[in-house]
N, C-alpha and C positions, 0 to 999 in steps of 0.2 A: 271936346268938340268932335263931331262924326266930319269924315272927311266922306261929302257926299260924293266927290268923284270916281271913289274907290268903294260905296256902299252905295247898295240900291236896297228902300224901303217899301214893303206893302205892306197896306192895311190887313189887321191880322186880329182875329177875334179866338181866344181859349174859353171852350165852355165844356161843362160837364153833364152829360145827359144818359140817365138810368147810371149803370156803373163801368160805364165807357167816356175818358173823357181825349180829345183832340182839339184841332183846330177847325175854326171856318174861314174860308177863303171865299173869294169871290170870282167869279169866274171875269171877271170884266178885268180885273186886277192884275191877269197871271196870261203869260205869254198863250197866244193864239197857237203858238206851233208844239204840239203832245208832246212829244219828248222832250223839247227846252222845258215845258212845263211840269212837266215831272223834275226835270233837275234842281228845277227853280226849290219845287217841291221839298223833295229832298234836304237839301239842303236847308232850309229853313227848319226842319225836323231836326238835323246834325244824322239822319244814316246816309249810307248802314255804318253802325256803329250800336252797340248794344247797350251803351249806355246814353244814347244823344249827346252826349257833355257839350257840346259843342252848337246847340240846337234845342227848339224848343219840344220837342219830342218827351215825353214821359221815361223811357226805357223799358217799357212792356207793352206786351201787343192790347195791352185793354186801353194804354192811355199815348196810344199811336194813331189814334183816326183822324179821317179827314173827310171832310164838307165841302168839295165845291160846290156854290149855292149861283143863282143868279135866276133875271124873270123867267116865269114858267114858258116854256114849250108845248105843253098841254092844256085844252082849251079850257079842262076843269080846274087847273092847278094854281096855286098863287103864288111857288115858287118850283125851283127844280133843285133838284138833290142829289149830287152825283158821289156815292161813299169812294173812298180809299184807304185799303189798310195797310198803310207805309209799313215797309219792313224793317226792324233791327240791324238782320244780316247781311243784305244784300242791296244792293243797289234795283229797287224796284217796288212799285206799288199796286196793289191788285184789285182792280175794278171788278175783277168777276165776282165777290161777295158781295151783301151788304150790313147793315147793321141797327139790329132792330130797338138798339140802345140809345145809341147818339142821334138816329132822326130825332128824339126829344128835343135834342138841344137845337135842329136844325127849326122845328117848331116855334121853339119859344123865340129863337132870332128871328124868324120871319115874324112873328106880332110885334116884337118890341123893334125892327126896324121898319117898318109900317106895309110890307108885303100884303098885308089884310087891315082892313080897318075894325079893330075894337069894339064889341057887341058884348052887353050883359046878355044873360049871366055866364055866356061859356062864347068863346069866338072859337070856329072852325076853320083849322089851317087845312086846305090840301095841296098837300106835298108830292111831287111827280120824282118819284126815285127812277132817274135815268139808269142803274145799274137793271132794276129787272122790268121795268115798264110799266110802273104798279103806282098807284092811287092810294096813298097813306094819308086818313082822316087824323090830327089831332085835336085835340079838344081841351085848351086853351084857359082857365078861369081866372071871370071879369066881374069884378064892381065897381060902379061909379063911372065906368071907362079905362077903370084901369086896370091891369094884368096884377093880380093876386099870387103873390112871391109867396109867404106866409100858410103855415097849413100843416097840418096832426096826421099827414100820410110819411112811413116810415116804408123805405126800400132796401133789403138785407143784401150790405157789400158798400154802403153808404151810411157816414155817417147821421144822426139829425133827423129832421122832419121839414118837408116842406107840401108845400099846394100839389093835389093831384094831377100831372097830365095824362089824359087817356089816349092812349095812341092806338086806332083802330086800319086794323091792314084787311082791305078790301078785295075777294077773289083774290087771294094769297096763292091758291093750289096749281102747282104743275110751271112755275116760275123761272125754271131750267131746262126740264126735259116737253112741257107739254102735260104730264099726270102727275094728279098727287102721290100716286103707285106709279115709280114709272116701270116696274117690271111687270105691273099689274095684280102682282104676287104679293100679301102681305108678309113671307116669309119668303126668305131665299136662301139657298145656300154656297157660301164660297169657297173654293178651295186654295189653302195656300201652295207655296211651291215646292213645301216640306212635304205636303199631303196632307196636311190638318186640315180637317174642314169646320164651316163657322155659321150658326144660322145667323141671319141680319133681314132686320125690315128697314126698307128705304123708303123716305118720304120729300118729297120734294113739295114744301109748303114756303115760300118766303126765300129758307135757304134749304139747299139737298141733305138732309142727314143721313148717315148712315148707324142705325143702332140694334146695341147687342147687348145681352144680358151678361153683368158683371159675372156671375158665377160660372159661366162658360171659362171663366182666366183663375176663377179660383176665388175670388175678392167675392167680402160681403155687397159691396156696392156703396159700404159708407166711409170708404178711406179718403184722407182729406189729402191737398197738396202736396207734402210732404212725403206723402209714402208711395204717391202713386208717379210722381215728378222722380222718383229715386229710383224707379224699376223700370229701368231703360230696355228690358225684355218684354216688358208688357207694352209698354209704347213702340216697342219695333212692331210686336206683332199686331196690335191696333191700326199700325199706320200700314202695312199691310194688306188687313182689310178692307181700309178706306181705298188703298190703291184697286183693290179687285175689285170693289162694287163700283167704282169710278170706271173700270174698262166694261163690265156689265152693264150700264147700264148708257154708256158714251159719252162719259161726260173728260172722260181722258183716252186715248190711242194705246194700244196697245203695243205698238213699237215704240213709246216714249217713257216704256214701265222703268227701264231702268234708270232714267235720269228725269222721276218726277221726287217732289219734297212739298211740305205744307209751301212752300213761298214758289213755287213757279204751277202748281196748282189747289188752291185751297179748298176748293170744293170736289167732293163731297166731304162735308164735315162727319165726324164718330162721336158718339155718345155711348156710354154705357147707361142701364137702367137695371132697376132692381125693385122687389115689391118691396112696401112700406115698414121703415124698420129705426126706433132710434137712436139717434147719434146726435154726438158733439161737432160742433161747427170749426171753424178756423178762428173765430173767437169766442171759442169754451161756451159758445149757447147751447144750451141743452134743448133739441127737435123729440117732441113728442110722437110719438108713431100715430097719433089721432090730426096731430095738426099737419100730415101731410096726403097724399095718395098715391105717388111713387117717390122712388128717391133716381138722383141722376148725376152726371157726373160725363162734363163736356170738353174735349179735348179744342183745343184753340191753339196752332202754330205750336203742335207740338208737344204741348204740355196741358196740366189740367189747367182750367180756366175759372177763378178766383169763385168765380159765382155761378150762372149760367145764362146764356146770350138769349138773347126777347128772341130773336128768330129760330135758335133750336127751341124754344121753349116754344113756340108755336107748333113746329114740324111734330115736336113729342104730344103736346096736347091732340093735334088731327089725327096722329097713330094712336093713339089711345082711346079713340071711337070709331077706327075701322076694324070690323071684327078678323081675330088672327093673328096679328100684329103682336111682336114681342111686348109691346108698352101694352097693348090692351089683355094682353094675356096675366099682366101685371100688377095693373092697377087696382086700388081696391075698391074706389066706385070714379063712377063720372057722370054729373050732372051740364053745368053750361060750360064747366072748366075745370080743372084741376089743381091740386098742388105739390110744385115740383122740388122736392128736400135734394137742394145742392150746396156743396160746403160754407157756404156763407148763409144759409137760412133757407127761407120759402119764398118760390116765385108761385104766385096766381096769373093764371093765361083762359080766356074766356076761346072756345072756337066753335063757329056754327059749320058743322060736317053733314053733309048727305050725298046716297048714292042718286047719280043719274045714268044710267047705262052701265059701263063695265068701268067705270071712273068715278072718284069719292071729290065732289063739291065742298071746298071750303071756302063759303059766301065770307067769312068776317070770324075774323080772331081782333083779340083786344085784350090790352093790359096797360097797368097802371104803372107811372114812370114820374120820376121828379126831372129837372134840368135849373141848369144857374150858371149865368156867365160869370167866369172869374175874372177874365182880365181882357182888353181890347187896346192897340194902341197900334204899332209898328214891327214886324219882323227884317231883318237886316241881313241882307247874303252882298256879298260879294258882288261888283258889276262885271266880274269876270264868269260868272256864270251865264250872265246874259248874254258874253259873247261867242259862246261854244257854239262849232256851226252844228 
């Protein structure tokens, strides 16, 4: 027996969407006042603690996200979407990213909790992501009236196959700074504090990337987890980088260089790229140099990140049709979209780019994603957490 005196429950939904999986919460659900809600938060995850044991939290930052969901604020929208990527480490959760994974699964929750009413053949969610202020169309498949689970679409870093959802990000570009270049410059150059210098194209499509070509560090560009998570020299000087093109371009202070880290600023995100070359996966898939058009390799809190994130994978698709640009200096063609060979396979990313003035237009990027609720019932914290003032 729960002694409800001493436990407080909310309703608590686990779903997995693209290859990020978290929770959805409800914003009606979870204390009005931020910082109690974050605790609340927190604690239902079990951090910071790096392995959650204690909490329904995954123990890795791809299966630490979070969904506050609740009706739409926006007059187009049929729900609102606020990400958070609960930390491991620390006691803190970061609203300034988001995540172009798990809106699937915010998606599919909003059709199967009835946010939208159910249209053959495809029903159209749009999703108001409160982090960047942005109109994410998904594209939902129906017959009969009803949501089509089942389906021969396969996403590398996921097991299986299921029904396609297209998740389409509308006027994506300039989502932090205002330009999808925010230095204007396809190509920049940084300097560290040793005096190395580093070229980098920033792109600010969705989320802010900062990317550089692997062979600047030495790497072919197709090392997987293992070798690149073990060369703690290469990730100081990475995170480095991302620190300089973060005070270049504002998106961090430059008197707060010395006490920044991926968790009290995660953007701008680093990517390495590299032109088309093949290589073995993290499960011994063999990538044909045909079946791709660059390869990549994306840093996430720290370390390389299992697969690669829908919203780098966008930022890299827009830089790979502004001419200049490391990825477009790289790639080996580009039609509506590309294919990005990162250690778990191939991501495809569709992006409509043009210039208008001294600024590069990204009207609509789109990709394909699965999502599936696992488990929905009750999360249980402590009613001493409700009472911290």
């Amino acid at each position: 027996m729960y002694d409800y005196d001493q436990n407080y429950k909310i309703p608590t939904v686990i779903m997995r969407g693209g290859t990020s999986k978290g929770l959805i919460l409800r914003r009606v659900d979870l204390p009005s006042n931020q910082i109690l809600r974050d605790e609340v938060i927190l604690r239902i995850y079990g951090s910071p603690d790096p392995n959650q044991i204690d909490g329904l939290g995954g123990g890795t930052s791809l299966s630490s996200k979070l969904a506050i969901v609740g009706p739409p604020s926006h007059p187009k929208a049929h729900i609102d979407y606020t990400f958070g990527q609960v930390s491991l480490e620390k006691k803190f959760i970061d609203y300034n990213v988001t995540c172009g994974n798990f809106v699937t699964a915010v998606a599919l929750y909003a059709a199967e909790e009835g946010y939208v009413p159910l249209k053959d053949p495809v029903t159209y969610v749009n999703i108001y992501n409160t982090n960047t202020k942005k109109i994410i169309v998904a594209e939902i498949p129906v017959k009969n009236g009803q949501i089509q689970y089942n389906g021969d679409f396969v996403i590398d870093g996921v097991p299986g196959s299921s029904s396609r959802i297209m998740i389409n990000f509308l006027d994506s570009w300039g989502t932090f700074t205002g330009k999808t270049l925010p230095t204007s410059n396809p190509i920049d150059t940084v300097r560290l504090m040793d005096g190395r210098k580093f070229e980098v194209s920033i792109v600010d499509c969705v989320n802010v990337v900062v990317m550089v070509k692997a062979q600047d560090f030495g790497l072919q560009g197709i090392e997987l987890n293992n070798e690149i998570n073990a060369n703690r020299e290469l990730l100081h000087v990475l995170e480095e980088i991302r620190i300089e093109s973060g005070i270049m371009i504002g998106l961090i202070k430059e008197e707060d260089r010395e006490n920044i880290n991926q968790t009290t600023h995660a953007l701008p995100k680093i990517a390495m790229v590299s032109a088309p070359s093949e290589y073995m996966t993290n499960d011994h898939k063999f990538i044909k140099i045909e079946e791709i058009d660059i390869v990549a390799r994306y840093i996430s809190m720290g370390s390389l990140h299992r697969a690669y994130a829908v919203s780098g994978a966008i930022a890299l698709s827009a830089a790979s049709k502004i001419p200049g640009t490391i990825p477009n200096q790289l790639v080996s063609s580009v039609g509506s979209g590309i294919r990005i060979g990162h250690p778990s396979g191939v991501l495809y990313v569709e992006t409509t780019v043009e210039r208008e003035g001294d600024n590069w237009i990204v009207s609509r990027a789109a990709i394909g994603r699965t999502a599936r609720r696992l488990m929905e019932g009750y999360a249980y914290i402590p009613v001493s957490v409700l009472q911290k003032s």
